[in-house]
N, C-alpha and C positions, 0 to 999 in steps of 0.2 A: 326072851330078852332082846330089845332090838338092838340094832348097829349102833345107833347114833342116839343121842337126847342132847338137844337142842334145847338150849338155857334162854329163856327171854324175859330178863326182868321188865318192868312197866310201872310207870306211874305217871297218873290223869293223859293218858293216849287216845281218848274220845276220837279222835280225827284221825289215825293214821294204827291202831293197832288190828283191825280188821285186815287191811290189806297186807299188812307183815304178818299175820299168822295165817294167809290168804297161801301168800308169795311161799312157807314152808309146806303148808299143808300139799300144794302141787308139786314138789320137787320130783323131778324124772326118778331118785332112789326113795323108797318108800316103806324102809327096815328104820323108822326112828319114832322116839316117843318127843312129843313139845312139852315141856315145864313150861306155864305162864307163872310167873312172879309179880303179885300185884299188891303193893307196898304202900297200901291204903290209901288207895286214890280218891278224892274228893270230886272226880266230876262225871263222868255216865260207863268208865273203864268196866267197872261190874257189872253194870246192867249188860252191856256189851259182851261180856266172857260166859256170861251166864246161857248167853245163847250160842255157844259153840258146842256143839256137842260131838265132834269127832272122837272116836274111842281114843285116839291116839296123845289126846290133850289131857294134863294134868294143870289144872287149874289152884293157886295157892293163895291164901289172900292173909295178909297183917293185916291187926287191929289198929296198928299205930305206925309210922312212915321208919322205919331201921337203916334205911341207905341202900345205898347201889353195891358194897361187897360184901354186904349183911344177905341181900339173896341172893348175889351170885352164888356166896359157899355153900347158900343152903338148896340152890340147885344143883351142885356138884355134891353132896350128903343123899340128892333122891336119886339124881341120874343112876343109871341101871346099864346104858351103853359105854360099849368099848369104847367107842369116842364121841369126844365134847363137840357140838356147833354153838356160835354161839351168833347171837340176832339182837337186835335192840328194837326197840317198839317203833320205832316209823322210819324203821329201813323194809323195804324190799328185796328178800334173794331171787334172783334169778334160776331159772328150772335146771338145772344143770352143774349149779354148784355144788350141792354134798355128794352128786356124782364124782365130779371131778377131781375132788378133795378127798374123798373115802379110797379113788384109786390109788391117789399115789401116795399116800402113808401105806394101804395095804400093800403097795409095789415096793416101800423103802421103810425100813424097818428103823433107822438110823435117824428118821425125820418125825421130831416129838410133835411139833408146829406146825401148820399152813396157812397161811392167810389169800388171800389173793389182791386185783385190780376191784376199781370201783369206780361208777360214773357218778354223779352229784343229782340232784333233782330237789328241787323247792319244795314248799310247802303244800304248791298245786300239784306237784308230779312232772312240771316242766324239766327236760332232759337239761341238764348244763353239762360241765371238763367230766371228760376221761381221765385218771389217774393211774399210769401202768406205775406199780410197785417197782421194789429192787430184790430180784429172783432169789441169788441161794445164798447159800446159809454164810459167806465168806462177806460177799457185798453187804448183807444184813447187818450181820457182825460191825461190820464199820459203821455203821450210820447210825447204829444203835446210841454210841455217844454222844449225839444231838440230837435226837429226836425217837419219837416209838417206831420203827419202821416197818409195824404191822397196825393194818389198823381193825379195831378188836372186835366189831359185829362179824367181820370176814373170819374169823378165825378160826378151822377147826384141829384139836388137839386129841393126845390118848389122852382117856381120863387116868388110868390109874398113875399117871406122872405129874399129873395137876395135883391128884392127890397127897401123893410123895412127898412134895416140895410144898406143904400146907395151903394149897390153893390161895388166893385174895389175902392181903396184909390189910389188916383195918390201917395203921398206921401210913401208909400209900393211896388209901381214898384220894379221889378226883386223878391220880394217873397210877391207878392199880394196876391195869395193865402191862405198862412199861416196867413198872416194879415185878411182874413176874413174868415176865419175857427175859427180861436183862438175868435172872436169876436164872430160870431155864435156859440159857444159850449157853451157860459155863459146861452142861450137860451132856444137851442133846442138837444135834442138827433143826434148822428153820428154813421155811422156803416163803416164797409165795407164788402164786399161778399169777402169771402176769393180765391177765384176759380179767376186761368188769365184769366181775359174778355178782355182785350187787348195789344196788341202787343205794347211795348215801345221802341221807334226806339233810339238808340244813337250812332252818329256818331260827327264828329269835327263839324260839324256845328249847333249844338244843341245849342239855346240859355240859356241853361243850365250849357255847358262848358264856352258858349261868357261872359257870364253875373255874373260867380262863385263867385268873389271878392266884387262883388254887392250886392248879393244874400246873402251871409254870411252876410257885416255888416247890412243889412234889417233884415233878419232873428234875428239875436244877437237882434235887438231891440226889436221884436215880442215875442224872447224867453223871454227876461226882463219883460217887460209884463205880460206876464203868470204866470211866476213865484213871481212875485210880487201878482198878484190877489189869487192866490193860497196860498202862506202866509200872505196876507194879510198884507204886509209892503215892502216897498223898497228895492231894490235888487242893489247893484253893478252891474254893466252891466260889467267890465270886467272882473269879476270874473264870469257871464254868458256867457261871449267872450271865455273863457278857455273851460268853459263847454261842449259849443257847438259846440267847433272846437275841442273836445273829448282831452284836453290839447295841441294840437300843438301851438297853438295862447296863451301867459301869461304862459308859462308851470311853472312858481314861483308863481301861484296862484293855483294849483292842490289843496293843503289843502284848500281854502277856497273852492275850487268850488266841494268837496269832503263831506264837514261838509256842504254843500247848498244840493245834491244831497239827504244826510242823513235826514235834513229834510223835503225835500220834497218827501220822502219815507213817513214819519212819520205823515208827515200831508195827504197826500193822502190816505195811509193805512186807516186814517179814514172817509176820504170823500167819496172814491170806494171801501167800504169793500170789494163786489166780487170780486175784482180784485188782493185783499191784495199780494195772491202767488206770482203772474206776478210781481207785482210791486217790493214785495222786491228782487226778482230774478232779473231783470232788471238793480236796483241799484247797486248791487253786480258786475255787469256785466259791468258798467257804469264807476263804481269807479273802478274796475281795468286796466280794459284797457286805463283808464289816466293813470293810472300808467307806467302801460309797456311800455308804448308810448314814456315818456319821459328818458333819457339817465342818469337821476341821481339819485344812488341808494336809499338816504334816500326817495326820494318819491314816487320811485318806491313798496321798502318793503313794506313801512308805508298803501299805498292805497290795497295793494295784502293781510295784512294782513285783512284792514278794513273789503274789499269782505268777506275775510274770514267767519268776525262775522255776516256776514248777510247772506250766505250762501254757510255753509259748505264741501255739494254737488260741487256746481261748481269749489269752491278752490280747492278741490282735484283734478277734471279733470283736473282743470288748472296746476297743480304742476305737474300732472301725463305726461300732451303735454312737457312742460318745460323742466322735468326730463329727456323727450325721446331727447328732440332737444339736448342737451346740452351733453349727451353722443356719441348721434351720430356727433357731430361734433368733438367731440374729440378722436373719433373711437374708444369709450371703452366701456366694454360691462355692461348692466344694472344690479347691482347687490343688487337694492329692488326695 
């Protein structure tokens, strides 16, 4: 039985699923089996897999196209290893990653999750942004209620805990992940390895752009959730709908979703003391950029001052960027 099985669904990857099952088959650790999940692709995907012949690759194919958490669970039903990786069809891992990731769940017993860092790359492979994550499981915790704060080709986990907790919700399609992340953190410890272990590919065909519209109101629901279990009482979802579309979405609810972020600064402060800095820093960061976002000055000021009282540091830079833009468009010279 290997260590690892590494889940990689696929559909029509013609152009990029070669070199992500390239990118796993080299990995510096070399105790895993690959599950291809190929979800009846209409354009050369098969022709392509058919010519893999590594022992180590388990090849699957649908008649008829089922979805993205229709093969995930049914790659978590084959897997055979202790723990899950998980890959999407035209990312890249980096040789080093299920190393690094097998150490330290097998060094902490306590940590269900890992994700790591990731740099960007186009549709050519052109290098773009580094993205370092937020490490442990306290910082995680907080950031969880606006957004996934792992992101899910990096991920490796125990399986028998995916299992547990019924793996993939159909009903959470297009941001499943989040949906079982947020359920697992009530559980278990999350981390991520700050350092890019893999190359995140986006281009127009990323089901990520397909799927945005989707993915948001799924997401809005997951974020209500959290934030309801976090305070411990019922939460307006569209005044989480504001929140988490950072004010574009309800931007007449910024004060409420402003005096929401406030206390879940306040409450988390006590639930992740180590993280207390991060988090009030964060907030501050959070609650203004609603602000500035939206085009009408009283809630503009009112959020820019809010930041302010929670920290006083960034409103300065911030006024300091502001001061600069605002002179130079008016080509006049800074004179404090």
């Amino acid at each position: 039985m290997p260590k690892i099985s590494v889940i990689l669904p696929i559909y029509n990857a013609q152009a990029f699923i070669a070199d992500a099952v390239k990118s796993v088959l080299t990995q510096s650790v070399q105790d895993f089996e690959l599950i291809l999940i190929d979800d009846a692709s209409s354009d050369r995907t098969s022709e392509i897999l058919t010519g893999m012949l590594d022992p180590r690759i388990r090849v699957i194919r649908h008649d008829a196209t089922r979805g993205l958490v229709t093969s995930l669970n049914e790659g978590l039903r084959l897997a055979s290893g202790n723990f899950i990786a998980r890959m999407d069809h035209d990312d890249i891992a980096l040789p080093d990653r299920f190393a690094r990731q097998l150490a330290l769940l097998e060094q902490h017993s306590s940590i269900g999750v890992v994700g790591t860092g990731y740099r960007l790359i186009d549709g050519v492979g052109a290098l773009g942004l580094s993205y370092r994550p937020l490490v442990t499981h306290e910082e995680i915790s907080w950031a969880m209620s606006f957004l996934c704060p792992l992101a899910h080709p990096t991920v490796m986990a125990r399986r028998d805990l995916l299992i547990a907790h019924g793996g993939y919700n159909e009903y959470a399609a297009y941001a499943e992940d989040y949906d079982l992340w947020e359920r697992l953190s009530r559980q278990v410890r999350f981390a991520n390895l700050p350092e890019p272990l893999l190359l995140l590919r986006k281009h127009e065909g990323n089901m990520t752009n397909v799927w945005l519209s989707k993915n948001i109101a799924v997401a809005t629901d997951v974020a209500t959730r959290r934030i309801g279990f976090l305070l411990d009482r019922e939460v307006d979802r569209e005044t989480v709908h504001c929140l988490y579309t950072q004010g574009r979405v309800h931007p007449e609810r910024i004060g409420q979703a402003r005096e929401l972020i406030v206390r879940l600064m306040q409450s988390c402060s006590v639930r992740y003391p180590s993280a207390r800095r991060l988090i009030r820093h964060d907030a501050a960061i959070r609650i203004a950029l609603m602000g500035l976002r939206t085009r009408h000055p009283i809630p503009m000021l009112t959020s820019v001052l809010k930041a302010a009282t929670l920290n006083p540091c960034f409103a300065l830079a911030l006024l300091n960027k502001l001061k600069g833009r605002f002179f130079k468009q008016r080509n006049m010279p800074v004179i404090f």
